[in-house]
N, C-alpha and C positions, 0 to 999 in steps of 0.2 A: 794612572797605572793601577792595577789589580794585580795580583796573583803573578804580576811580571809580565802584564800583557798591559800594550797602550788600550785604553777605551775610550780615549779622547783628548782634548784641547781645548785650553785655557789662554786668553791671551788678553791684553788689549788693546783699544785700536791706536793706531796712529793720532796724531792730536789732526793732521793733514786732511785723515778719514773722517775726524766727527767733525772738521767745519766745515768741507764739504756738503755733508748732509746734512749740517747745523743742527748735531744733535745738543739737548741743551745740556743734558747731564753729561760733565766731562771729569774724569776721565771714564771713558765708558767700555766695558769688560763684556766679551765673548766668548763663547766657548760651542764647542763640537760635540757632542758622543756618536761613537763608531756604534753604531746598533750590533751588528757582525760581533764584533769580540766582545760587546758585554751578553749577548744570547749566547757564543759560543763557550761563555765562564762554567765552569763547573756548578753543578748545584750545591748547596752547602746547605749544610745539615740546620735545621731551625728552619725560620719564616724566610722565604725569599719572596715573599710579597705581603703586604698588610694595608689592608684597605684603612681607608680614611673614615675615621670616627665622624658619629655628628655632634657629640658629646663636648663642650667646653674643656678648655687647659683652666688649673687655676695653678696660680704663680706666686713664691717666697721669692724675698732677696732675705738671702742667710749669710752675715759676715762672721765669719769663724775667726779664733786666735789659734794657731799649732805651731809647735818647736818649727825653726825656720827649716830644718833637715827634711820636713816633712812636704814631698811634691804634691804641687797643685793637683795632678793629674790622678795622684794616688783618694786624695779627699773626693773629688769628681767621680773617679771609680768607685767610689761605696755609696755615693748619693744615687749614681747611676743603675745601680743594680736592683734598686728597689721595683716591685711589679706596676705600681701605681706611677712611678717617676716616668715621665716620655722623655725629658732633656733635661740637660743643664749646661748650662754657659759660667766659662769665670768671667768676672768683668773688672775684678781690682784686687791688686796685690800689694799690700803696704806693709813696710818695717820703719821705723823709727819713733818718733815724740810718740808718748802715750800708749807706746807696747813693753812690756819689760823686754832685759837682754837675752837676745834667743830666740824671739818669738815675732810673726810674722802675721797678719792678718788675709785671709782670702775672704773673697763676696761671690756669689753665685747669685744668678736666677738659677731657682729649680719650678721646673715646671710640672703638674701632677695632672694626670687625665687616664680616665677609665676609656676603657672600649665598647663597655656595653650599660655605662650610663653616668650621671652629673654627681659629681663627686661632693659631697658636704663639709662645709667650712671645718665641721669637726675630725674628718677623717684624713683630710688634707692634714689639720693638727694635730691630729695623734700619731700619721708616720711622719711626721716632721720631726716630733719628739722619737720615736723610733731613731730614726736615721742618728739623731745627734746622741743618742746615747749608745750609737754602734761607732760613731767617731770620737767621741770622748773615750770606750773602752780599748779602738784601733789604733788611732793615731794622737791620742790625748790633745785634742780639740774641747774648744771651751766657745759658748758663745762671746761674742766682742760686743762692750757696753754701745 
């Protein structure tokens, strides 16, 4: 769904369908896009198309400590805003042994890549450092030992 409109289907298959076709990967996952309603979506304001870089990603895994009040998705939105950052994924959420009380651990890959060229080991480190000193001042984020 978009904007309130279907653009497609997700599903997958029957266990019946992949041994039929003896697919090996199971369980195995299908989906549809209606061309029609995603061309007829409005245009929206910014890039509705970006071409593909030829330029490498380079990638942190960054395990953060933040008050547990503090959502995954809110840290992810400040990592994600940066111009160099392409992605970020969470991949681990921990509380208990070895956190004090209150405090929660997130991990992220954050991923960094230019568009118009290969990013250096140090630039990559200097908005790293950036980023985590707009989460320690945001959501009082601390790096996790």
């Amino acid at each position: 769904m978009c904007s309130g409109s279907q653009i497609g289907v997700l599903g997958e298959l029957h266990p019946t369908v992949t041994e039929r076709y003896d697919l090996r990967h199971r369980p195995a996952t299908v989906f549809e896009l209606y061309m029609d309603a995603l061309l007829a979506l409005p245009a929206r304001s910014g890039r509705n198309f970006r071409s593909l870089t030829r330029f490498p990603s380079a990638n942190r895994d960054v395990a953060l400590v933040v008050p547990e009040d503090v959502p995954a998705g809110k840290v992810q939105e400040i990592l994600d805003r940066h111009r160099l950052v392409e992605r970020v994924e969470l991949f681990d959420v921990y509380a208990g042994e070895n956190l004090e009380a209150g405090a929660k651990s997130l991990a992220f890959h954050v991923y960094f890549q230019s568009p118009d060229r290969t990013l250096t080991a140090e630039e990559v480190n200097r908005t790293l450092d950036g980023l985590l000193r707009t989460l320690q001042r945001d959501v009082g984020a601390t790096l996790r030992d």
